[in-house]
N, C-alpha and C positions, 0 to 999 in steps of 0.2 A: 108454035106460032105466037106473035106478040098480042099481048090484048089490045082493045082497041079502049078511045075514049068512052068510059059509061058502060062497060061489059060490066055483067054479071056471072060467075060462074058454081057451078054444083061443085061439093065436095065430091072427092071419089067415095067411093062406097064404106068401104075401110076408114076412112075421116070420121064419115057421120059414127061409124060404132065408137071411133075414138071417142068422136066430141060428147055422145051420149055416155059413157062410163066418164066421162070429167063432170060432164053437167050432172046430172044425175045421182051416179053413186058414191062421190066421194064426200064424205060426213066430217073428216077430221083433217087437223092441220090444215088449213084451207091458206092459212098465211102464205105457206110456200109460194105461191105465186107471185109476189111480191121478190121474194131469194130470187126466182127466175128470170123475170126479164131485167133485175139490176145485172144479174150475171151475161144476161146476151149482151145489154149495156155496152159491160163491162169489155167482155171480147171484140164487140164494136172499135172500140176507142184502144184495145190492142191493136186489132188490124191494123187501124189508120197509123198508128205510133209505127208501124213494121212496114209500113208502106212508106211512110216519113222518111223512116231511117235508110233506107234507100233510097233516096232521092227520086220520088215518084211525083210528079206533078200532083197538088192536090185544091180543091176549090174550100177558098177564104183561111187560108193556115195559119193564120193570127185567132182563130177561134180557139178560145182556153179549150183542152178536153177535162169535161167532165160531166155529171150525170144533174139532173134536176128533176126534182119531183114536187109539183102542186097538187096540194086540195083543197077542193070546194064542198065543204061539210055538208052545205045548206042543200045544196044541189047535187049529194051524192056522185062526187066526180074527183075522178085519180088523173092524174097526168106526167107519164113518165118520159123524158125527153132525155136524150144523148148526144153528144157531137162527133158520135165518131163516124166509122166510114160509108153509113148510108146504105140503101139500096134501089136502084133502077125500076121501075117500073115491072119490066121481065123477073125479075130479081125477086120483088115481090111475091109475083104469082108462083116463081118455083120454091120461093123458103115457105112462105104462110099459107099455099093452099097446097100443096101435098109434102107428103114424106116418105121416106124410103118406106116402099110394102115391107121391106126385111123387117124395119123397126117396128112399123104398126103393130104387124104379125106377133113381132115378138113380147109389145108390151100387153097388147092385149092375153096372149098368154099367161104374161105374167101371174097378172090379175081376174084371170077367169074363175077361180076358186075363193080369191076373196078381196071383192071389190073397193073394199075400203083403204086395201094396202097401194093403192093404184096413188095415194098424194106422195107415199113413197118413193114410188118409181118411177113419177114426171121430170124426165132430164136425162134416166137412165137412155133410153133409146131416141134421143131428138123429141121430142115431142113437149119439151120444157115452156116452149111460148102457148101453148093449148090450153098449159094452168088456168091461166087468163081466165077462164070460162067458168072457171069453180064458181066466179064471185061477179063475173059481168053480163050485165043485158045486154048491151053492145061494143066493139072493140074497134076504135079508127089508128091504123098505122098510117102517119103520112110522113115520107123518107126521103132525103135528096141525097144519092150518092156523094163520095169524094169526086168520083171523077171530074171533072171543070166542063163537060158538055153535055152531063146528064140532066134531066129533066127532073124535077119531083113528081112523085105522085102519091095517091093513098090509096090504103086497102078498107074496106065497111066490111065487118060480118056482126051476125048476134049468134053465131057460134050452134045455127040450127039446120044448115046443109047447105049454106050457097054464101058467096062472098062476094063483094064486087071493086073493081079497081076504077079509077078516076083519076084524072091530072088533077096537080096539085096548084096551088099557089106558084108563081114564077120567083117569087121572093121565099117561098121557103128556105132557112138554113139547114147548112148541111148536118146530116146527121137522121134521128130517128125518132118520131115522137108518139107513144102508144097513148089517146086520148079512153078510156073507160067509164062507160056508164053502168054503174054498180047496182045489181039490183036488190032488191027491198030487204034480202037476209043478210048482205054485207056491206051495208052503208058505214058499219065500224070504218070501213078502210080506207075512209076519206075523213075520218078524224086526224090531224100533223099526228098526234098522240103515240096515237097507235101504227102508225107508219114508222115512226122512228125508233119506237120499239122493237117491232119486226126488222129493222133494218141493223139496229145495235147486237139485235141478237142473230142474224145471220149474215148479214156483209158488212159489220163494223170495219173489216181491215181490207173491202177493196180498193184499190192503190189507186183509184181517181177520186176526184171530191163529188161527196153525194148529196145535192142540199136538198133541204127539205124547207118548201116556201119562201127560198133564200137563205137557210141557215145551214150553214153545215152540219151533219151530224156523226160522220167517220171522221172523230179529230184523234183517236190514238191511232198512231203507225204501228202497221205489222213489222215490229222489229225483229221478229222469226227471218224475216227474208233482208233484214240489211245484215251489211258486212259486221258480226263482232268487235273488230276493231275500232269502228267507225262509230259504237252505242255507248254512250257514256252510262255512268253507275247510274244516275239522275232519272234518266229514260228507261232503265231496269225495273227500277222501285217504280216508276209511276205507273210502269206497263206493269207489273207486278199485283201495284193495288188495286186497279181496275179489274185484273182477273178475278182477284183473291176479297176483296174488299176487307183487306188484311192490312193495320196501318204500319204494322211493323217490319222491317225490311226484312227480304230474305235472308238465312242461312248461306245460300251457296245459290249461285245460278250456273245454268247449263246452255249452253248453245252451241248448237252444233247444226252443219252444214253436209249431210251426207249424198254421194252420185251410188256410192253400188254398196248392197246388193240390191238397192231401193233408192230407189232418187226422194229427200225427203228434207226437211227442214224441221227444228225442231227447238222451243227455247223452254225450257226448263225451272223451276224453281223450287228449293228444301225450304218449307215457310222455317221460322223459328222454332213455333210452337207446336207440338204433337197435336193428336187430332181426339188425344181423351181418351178413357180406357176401353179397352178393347170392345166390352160388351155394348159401347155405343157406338162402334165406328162404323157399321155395317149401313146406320142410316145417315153416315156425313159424308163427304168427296170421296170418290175413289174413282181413277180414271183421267186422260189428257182429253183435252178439245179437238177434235179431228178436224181441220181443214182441209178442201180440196180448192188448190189457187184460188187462196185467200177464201175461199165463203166457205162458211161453218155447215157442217154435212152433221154435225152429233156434239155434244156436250160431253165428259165425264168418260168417252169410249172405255170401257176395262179391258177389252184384250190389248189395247196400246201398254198397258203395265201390269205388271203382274203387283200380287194383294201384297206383296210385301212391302209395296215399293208405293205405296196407294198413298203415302203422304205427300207424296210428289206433285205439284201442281203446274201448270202448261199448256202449251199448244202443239199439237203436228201438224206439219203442211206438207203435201205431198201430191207431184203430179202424177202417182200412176193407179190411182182410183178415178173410177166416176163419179160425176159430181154427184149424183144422186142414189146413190150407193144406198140400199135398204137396211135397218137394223138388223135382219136377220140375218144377213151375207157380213155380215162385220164380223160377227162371230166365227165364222169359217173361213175368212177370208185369209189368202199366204200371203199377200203384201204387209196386213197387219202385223201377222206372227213374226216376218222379219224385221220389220221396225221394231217390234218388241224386243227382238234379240240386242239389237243393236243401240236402241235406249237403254237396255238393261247392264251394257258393258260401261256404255257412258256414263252411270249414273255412279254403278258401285267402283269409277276409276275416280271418280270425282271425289267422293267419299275417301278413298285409299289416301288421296293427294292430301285430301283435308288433314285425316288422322297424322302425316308426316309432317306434312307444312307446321301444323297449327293444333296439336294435341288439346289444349284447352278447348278450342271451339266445335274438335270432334266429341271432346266428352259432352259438353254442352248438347250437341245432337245425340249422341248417343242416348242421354238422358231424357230426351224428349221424347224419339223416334226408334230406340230403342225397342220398345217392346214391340212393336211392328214389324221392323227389320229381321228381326228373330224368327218369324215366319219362314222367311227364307232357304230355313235349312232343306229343304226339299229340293233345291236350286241343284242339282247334280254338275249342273254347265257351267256353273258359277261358283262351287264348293269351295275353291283355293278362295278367291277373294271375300266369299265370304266368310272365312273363316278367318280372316286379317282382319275383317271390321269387329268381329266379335268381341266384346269386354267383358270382367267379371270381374266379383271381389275377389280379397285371395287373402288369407292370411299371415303371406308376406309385407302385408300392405296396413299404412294406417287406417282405422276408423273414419275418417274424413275425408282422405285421399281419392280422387276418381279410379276410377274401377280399371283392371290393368288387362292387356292383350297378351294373346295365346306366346305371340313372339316376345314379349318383355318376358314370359314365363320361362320361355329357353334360354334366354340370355341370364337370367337368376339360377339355373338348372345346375344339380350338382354334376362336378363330372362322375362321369359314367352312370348318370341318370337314363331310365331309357322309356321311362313315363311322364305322362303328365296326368298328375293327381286332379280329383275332384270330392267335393263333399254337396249332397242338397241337403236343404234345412229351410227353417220361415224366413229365419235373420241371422244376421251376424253374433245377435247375443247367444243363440241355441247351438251355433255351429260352433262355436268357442268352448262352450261344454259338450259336447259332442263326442262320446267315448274314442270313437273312431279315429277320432284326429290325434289322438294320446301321443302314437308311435310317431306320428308323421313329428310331431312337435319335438320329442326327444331327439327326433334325428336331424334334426332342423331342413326338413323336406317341406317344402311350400306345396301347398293345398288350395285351390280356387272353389270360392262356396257359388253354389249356385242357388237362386232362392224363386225360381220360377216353373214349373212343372215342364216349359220347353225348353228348357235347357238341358235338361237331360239328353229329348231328342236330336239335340245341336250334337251335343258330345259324340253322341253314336252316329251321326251324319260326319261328321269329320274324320271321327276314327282315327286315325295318325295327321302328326301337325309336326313337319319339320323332322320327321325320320322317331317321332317319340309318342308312344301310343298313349290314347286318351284313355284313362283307367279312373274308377271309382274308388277312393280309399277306402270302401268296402269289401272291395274284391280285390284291394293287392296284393302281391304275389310277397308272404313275408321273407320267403328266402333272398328276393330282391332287395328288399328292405333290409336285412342283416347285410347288405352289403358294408351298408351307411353306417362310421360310427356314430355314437349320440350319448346323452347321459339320461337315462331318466330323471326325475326327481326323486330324491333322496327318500326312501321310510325308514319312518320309526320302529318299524316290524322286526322282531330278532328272527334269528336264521331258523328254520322249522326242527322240534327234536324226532328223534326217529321216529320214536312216536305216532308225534303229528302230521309226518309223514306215509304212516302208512294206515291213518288215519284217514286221508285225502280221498281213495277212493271209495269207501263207505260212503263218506260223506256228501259225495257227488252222487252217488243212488240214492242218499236220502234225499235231497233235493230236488233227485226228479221224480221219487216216488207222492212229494207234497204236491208236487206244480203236476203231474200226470201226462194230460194226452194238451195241455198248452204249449210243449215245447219239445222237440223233438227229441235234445239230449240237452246232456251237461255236462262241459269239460272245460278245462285252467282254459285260460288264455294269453296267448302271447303280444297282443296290441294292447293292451289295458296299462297303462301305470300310474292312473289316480282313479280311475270311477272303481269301484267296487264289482262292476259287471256291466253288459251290455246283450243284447237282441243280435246274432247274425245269422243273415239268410242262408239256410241249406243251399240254394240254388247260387252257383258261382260266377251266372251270368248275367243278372238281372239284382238290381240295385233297389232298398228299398223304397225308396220317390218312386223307380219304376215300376214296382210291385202296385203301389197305392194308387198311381192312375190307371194300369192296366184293372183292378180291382174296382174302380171309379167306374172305367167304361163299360167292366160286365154287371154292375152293380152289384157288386158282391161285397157283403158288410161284415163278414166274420172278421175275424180278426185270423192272419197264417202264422201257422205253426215253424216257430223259429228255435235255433240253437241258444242256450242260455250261455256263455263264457264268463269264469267268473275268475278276477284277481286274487289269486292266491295270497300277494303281499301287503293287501287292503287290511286296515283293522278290524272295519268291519267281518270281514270274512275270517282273519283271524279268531274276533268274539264267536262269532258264531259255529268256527269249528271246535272251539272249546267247550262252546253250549253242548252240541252237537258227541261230545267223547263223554260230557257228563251224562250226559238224558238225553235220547234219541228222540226222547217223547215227549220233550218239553214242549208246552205248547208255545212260549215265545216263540222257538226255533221253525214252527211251523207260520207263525203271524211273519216274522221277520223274512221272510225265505219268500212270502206271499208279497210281502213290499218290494220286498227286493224285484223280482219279474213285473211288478205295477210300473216301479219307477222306471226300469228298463223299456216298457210299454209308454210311459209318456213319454220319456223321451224320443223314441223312435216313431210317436204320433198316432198311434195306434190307440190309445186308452180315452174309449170316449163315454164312460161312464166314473167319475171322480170320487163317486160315492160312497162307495166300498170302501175304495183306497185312504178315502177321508178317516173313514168308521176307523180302518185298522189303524192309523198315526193315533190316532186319539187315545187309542189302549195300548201301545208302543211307547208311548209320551207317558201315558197314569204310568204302564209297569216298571219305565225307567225311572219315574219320579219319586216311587215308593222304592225303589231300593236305593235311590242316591240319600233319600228323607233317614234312612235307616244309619 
């Protein structure tokens, strides 16, 4: 039945408990109510627009739509008005004095366990204009439909169990205007200041104009929702910097307009600049801005992007969440996970285009954003592509030259290659000397250095790249390698007399009876053709970078027991197997045999005590200098 002029009416019962968990228990984020009824606003001045565009009769249609908001600081007064489609008198009584029992029921459930999450969940079930209550002594709606024969009227409550309706003004405009009297804890919210703040921070991009005291303050467009074609570079970078307050233009922008498997909107940007090393990233940006039609529901969301991709900076917009959607349901949420999927293809296609288009600009990124991206390797869904973005030095390549891709490796690849080599090390200059590389270099087989502890795990996440398995040149298979011809570099070394030949294996048990239980054995080796010797792992599976972080995570500080391989055609090892046929017991032969596994020790990274190693050069140096003095 209709109200009449001057009723007064009780809330239903279910109302008052709402209204008492808004008044009452809600301590935080108290702004939100402000996000809400610009949003009712907002859908206001849809309807009417949808009402428009059908040709519906409408009262005064020369009125601009948009939103207005006054404050009266002095007098603690907010004033939010709208021109859109209004509501009737009836209309009133059935939106602002009750609501579906389903919704009460359900939000007060919500928040039956913890009252404070209830600023959260205002909007989730209707109940979005009740906010109002967090912060007002009194609330007057007074509304005059679009219709051309409706009446205005207003609604009075102070939001403590009864409301009351009254005709309006006959010259009211159309539209809707919530007048608030603020009471004594949130007089803030009649400062312009802090309206405008709240309003930049949560409806900067609603698509009507929102002034505040006459000034407008939603003056960037949500360029998420115009057409691509249609957005110049210009409006890119500006919307860019206002995100990012980054003055330097994007890397790469993304935008994208998806219907299925999620109806979503999304604009994208790779800043220039990396976000710093690692061990500080954890406290700078990671995550997209989540909107729901146009008003900001979250800042930074991380389940919209996964951590590897956390340089990425942006917006989503998306109509199949609720507007008020809680922090904790983000996290669980399947609409998310699917955007995620679906951002995550966009992004590393974009990336792919880059690295073809414009090689320069993808090393450029690469170099910045690199060491993040690298994270990735866990990506199983994403493995092929990301294994196209990956870079690395190689020693194919100059010293100065950008770092080259798994696919430029295959195309360098010898025929009937059917690996692709790798070496870790600190830098370029260690991996250069690096026994290991000996053979690869004779055979003129290219070798890619890795110089970061995840990059190992990359190699073994990939596993095969283009039908050619990812191999450590410490574990390669040397009869593969004897495929390859090569030349070593020439020695001085004359050819061994029988002799010295059967000499060879004494000499190999003397060597491991000096060094003991430090190495597991000692035998010639066949990848050596300048170091004198080298450290390799028993184990045929596990590479030693990979030894040293598995060893890191158990914290295990010994040093593992490795094979000694030593070049037979070295001078050194010549000298020393002569030492060795004179005097078994010479103690040089026992100092030098000691250096020899030290230096094999530093170079393989292991020797963290230099001391020793120091002491013996020092009396390797006197005893060479006295018999050269002679």
């Amino acid at each position: 039945m209709s109200a009449t002029q001057g009723e007064t009416h009780e809330f239903r019962a279910e109302i008052r408990k709402l209204l008492d968990i808004i008044t009452h228990s809600i301590y935080t984020n108290r702004e939100i109510f402000l996000r809400e009824l610009v949003s009712n606003a907002s859908d206001a001045l849809d309807k009417l627009r949808f009402e428009t565009s059908r040709g519906t009769a409408i009262a005064n249609p020369d009125t601009p739509l948009e939103i207005r908001i006054t404050t009266d600081k002095d007098a603690g007064k907010l004033v939010i008005a709208d021109t859109g489609c209004g509501m009737t008198r009836e209309e009133l009584v059935d939106n602002l004095g009750t609501i579906a029992k389903s919704g009460t029921e359900a939000f007060m459930k919500s928040v039956a366990d913890n009252k404070d999450a209830a600023s959260n969940l205002i909007g989730r079930f209707g109940v979005g204009f009740y906010s109002v209550f967090m912060v007002a002594g009194s609330v007057t709606v007074t509304s005059r439909s679009y219709r051309e024969d409706a009446a205005p009227a207003r609604w009075i409550s102070d939001g403590a169990g009864s409301f009351a309706v009254e005709e309006a003004p006959a010259d009211t405009p159309r539209g809707t205007t919530i007048a608030i009297e603020l009471n004594d804890e949130n007089k803030e919210y009649a400062d312009p200041q802090r309206v405008k703040d709240v309003l930049r921070k949560h409806s900067n991009f609603i698509s009507f104009p929102i002034l505040v005291d006459g000034e407008k303050t939603n003056t960037i467009p949500a360029l998420w929702r115009e057409s691509k074609f249609s957005v110049t570079p210009e409006q890119y970078k500006e919307f860019y910097q206002f995100l990012t307050y980054d003055n330097e233009e994007p890397l790469a922008t993304i935008h994208v307009s998806v219907d299925a498997p999620v109806q979503f909107t999304a604009l994208l940007f790779i800043p220039s600049k990396g976000l710093g090393p690692m061990a500080f990233r954890e406290a700078l940006h990671h995550g997209l801005d989540l909107y729901v039609r146009r008003v900001m529901i979250s800042k930074e969301v991380k389940e919209l992007i996964p951590e590897y991709l956390g340089f990425v900076r942006g917006v989503v917009d998306t109509e199949d969440l609720p507007l008020n959607i809680s922090r904790e349901t983000l996290q669980e949420n399947l609409v998310l996970r699917k955007i995620q999927t679906v951002i995550v293809k966009q992004i590393l296609d974009k990336l792919k285009n880059l690295a073809k288009e414009n090689p320069e600009k993808y090393a450029a990124f690469f170099k910045e954003h690199g060491q993040a991206l690298k994270l990735g390797y866990g990506d199983f869904a994403n493995r092929e592509a990301f294994a196209d973005l990956m870079r690395f030095d190689s020693s194919a390549i100059a010293p100065d030259a950008d770092f080259t891709s798994l696919d430029a490796y295959v195309e360098r690849a010898k025929e009937g290659q059917k690996s692709i080599y790798y070496l870790s090390g600190p830098s370029r200059a260690a991996l250069d000397l690096n026994p290991h590389l000996e053979i690869f270099r004779a055979k003129g087989l290219e070798v890619l250095y890795l110089y970061e502890p995840v990059d190992e795990f990359i190699m073994d996440t990939i596993g095969t790249y283009k039908e050619l398995k990812l191999k450590s040149a410490e574990l390669a298979d040397h009869a593969e390698l004897d495929a390859f011809e090569g030349e070593a570099p020439k020695t001085e070394t004359p050819e061994l007399t029988q002799e010295e030949e059967g000499s060879f294996d004494g000499f190999l048990k003397k060597i491991k009876e000096l060094l003991g239980d430090h190495i597991t054995e000692v035998r010639l080796s066949t990848r050596l053709t300048q170091s004198p010797s080298c450290l390799v792992s028993p184990d045929d599976h596990m590479t030693s970078s990979m030894q040293k972080i598995m060893r890191l995570v158990s914290k295990d500080t010994s040093i593992p027991k490795k094979t000694l391989e030593i070049n037979r055609d070295h001078a050194l090892i010549r000298n020393l197997l002569s030492i060795y046929r004179r005097d078994a017991e010479d103690p040089f032969l026992s100092k030098a045999v000691e250096q020899l596994y030290d230096s094999a020790l530093l170079l393989d990274g292991y020797l963290s005590d230099p001391h020793q190693m120091v002491a013996r050069i020092n009396d390797l140096l006197a005893d060479a200098s006295a018999l050269h003095a002679k």
